[in-house]
C-alpha positions in Angstrom: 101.6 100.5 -19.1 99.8 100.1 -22.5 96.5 101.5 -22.4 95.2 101.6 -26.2 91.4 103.3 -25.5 92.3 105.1 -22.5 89.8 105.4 -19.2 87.4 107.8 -17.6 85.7 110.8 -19.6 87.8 110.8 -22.0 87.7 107.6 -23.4 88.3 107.5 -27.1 84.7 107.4 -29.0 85.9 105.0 -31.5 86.8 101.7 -28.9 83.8 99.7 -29.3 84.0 99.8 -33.1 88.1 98.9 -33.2 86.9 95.9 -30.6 84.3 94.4 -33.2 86.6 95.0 -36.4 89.6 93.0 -34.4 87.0 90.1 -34.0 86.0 90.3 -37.2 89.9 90.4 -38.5 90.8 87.2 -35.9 87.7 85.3 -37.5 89.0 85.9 -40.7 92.7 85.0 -40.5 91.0 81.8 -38.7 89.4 80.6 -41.3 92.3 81.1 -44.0 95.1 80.1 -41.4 96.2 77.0 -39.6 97.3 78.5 -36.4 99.3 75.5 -34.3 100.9 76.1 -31.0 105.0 75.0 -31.0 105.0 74.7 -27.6 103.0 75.2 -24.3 102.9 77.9 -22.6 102.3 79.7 -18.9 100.5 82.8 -17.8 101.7 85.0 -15.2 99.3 87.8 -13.6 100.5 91.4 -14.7 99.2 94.4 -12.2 97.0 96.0 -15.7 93.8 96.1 -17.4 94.7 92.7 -19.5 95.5 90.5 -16.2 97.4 87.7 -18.0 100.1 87.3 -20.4 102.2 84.6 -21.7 105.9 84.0 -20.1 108.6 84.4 -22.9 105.7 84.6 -25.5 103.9 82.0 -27.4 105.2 80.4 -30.6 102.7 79.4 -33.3 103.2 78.1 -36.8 100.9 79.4 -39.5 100.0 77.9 -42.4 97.2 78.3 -45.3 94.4 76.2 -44.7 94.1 73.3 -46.2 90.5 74.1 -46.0 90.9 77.5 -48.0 89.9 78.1 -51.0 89.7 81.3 -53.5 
């Protein structure tokens, strides 16, 4: 089982700053990126901390923005 932070008293002191600097990454590669999904997908409940995940993955296409500019 994946557990990146860990649980209980010794859970690592740096979580809640990796948590906000993945949102701010994902808002970023948003507004550069065209994500589009190749086909649909289903969900099937795992027993972990992260209670669903994709069956056989999800395929995306990504592309720059047409939006984007530098």
């Amino acid at each position: 089982m994946f557990v990146p932070f860990g649980e209980g008293p010794r859970v690592c002191i740096g979580q809640h700053f990796s948590l906000l600097e993945s949102r701010v990454v994902l808002a970023a590669l948003v507004q550069r990126y065209a994500f589009e999904l190749l086909r649909p997908y289903e969900m099937q409940w795992t027993p972990t901390i992260i209670p669903l995940q994709p069956i056989g993955g999800v395929d995306v296409s990504v592309a720059t923005s047409p939006d984007f500019s530098m």
